[in-house]
N, C-alpha and C positions, 0 to 999 in steps of 0.2 A: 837855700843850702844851709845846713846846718853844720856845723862843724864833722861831727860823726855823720854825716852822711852827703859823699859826693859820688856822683855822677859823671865820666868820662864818657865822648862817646867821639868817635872815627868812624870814617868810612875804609880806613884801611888796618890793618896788624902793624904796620910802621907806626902809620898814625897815631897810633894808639899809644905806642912804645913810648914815642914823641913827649904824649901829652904826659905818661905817666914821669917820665925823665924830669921835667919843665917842673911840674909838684913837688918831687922829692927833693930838687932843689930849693923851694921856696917853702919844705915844711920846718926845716929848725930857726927860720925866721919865724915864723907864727909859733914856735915853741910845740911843736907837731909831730906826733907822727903816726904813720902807717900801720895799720894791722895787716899785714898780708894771710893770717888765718883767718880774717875775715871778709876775707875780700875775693872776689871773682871775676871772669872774665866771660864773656857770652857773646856768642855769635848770630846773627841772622841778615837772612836772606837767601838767594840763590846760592849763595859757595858756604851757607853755616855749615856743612859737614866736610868740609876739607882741610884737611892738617895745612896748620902755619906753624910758624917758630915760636917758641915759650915766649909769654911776655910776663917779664920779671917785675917784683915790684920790691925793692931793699934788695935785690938779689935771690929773691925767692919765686920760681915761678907759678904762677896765679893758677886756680884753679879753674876749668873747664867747669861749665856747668848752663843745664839747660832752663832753669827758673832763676830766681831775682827776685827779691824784695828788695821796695825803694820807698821811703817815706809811709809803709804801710802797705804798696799795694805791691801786690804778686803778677810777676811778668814770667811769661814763659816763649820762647824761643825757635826758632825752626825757620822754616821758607817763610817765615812772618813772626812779626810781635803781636805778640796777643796781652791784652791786661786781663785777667781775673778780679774780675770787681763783686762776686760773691765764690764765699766758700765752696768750695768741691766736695761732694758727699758721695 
C-alpha cells in the first residue's frame, strides 16, 4: 500500500461503510486525507447491478463506476472481476 493508493474491499455495502468510517477516523492521525473526487466504489458479482444505499466518504457520496485502476492495472466489474493486463484497442 502506498499512501495514495488503498484498497477497501467487503463482502457487503454495510461493510464497506464499516470499513470506510474506521479510516476516516484514523486519517488525521496519519496527517491524511481523503480525495472523494478520486475515489470510487464498484460492485461485482451476482447482485453488482442492484441499488444499495450511497456509501459516503467525508460526507460525499462515492462514485459508482464499472472500471478501477489500482497500482497500474485496470479492473473492470460485472457478474465477475476481470483484470485487463494488456491495452484494449
Amino acid at each position: 500500500m502506498y499512501a495514495d493508493d488503498i484498497l477497501l474491499i467487503s463482502a457487503t455495502c454495510n461493510g464497506l461503510s464499516r470499513l470506510i468510517e474506521i479510516c476516516e477516523q484514523e486519517m488525521p492521525w496519519l496527517d491524511m486525507q481523503f480525495n472523494a473526487r478520486k475515489s470510487c466504489m464498484v460492485r461485482c458479482g451476482p447482485r453488482h447491478n442492484k441499488e444499495c444505499a450511497n456509501i459516503l466518504l467525508d460526507g460525499v457520496p462515492l462514485i459508482r463506476g464499472k472500471t478501477f485502476k489500482y497500482l497500474g492495472i485496470l479492473s473492470e466489474v460485472g457478474g465477475k472481476l476481470r483484470f485487463l493486463l494488456q491495452p484494449r484497442g
